[in-house]
C-alpha positions in Angstrom: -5.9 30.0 9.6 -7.8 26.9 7.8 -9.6 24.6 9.7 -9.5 21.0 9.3 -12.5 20.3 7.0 -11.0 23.0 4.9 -7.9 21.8 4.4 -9.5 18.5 4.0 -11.9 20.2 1.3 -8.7 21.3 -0.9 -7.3 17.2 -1.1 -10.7 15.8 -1.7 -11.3 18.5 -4.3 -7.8 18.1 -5.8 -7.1 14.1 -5.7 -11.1 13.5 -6.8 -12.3 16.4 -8.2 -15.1 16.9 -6.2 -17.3 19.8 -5.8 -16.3 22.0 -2.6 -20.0 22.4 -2.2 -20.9 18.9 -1.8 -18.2 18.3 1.3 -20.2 19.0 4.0 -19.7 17.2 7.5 -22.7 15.3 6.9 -21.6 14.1 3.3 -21.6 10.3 2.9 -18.2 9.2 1.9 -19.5 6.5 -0.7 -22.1 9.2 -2.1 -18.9 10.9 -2.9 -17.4 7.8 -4.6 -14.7 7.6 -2.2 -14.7 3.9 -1.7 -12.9 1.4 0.8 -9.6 1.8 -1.8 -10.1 5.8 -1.9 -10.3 5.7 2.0 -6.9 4.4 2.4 -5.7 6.3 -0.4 -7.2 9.6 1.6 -5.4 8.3 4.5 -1.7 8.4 3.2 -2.6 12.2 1.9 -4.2 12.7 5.0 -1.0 11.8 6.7 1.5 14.3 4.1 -0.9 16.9 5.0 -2.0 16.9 8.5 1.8 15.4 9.3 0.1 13.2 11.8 1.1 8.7 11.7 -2.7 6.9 10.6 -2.9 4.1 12.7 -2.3 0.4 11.6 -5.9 -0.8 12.5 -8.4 0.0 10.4 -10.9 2.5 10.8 -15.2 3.3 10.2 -15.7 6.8 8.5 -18.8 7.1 6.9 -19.0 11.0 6.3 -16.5 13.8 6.2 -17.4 14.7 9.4 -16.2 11.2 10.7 -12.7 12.3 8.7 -12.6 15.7 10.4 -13.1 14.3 14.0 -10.7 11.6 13.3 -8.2 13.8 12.2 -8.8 16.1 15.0 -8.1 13.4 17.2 -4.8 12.1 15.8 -3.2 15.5 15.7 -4.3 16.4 19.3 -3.2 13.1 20.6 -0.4 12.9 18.7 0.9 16.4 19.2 0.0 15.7 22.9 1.8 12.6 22.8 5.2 15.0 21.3 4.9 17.8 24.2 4.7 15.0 26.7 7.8 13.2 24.9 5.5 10.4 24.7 3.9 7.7 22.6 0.5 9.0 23.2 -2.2 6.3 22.4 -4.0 6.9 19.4 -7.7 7.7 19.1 -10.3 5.0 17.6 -12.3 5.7 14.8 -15.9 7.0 15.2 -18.5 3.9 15.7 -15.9 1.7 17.0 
């Protein structure tokens, strides 16, 4: 089974043809040239792919890592949110 950073390595690699070797969790977002525009751009693939609902408010992610843990978050809250048959609240953004 792939992990989140993996499957998030395979749509930064395909929608910006990045290296996979430069995607580490400590990899600066802008270093990658994955702007403020790219961000939200990430965040509607991010959404097809993890089948999670991104937030309205807008989020701080700095590094892949940030991505990672914010996905993590969403789908656990979310899926929580589903076996509970509730709106689970979603998680904030790293730094915020």
């Amino acid at each position: 089974m792939s992990t989140t950073i993996d499957r998030l390595r395979l749509l930064l690699v395909k929608d910006y043809k990045l290296d996979p070797a430069m995607l580490t969790p400590d990899a600066p977002l802008e270093a990658l040239g994955i702007d403020s525009l790219g961000v939200a751009e990430l965040m509607f693939n991010i959404e097809d792919e993890f089948k999670v609902t991104i937030p309205g408010e807008p989020v701080t992610l700095k590094t892949v890592g940030d991505v990672v843990g914010y996905i993590d978050d969403l789908v656990a809250t979310q899926q929580a949110g589903a076996t509970a048959g509730t709106d689970a609240t979603l998680p904030k953004a790293p730094g915020r």
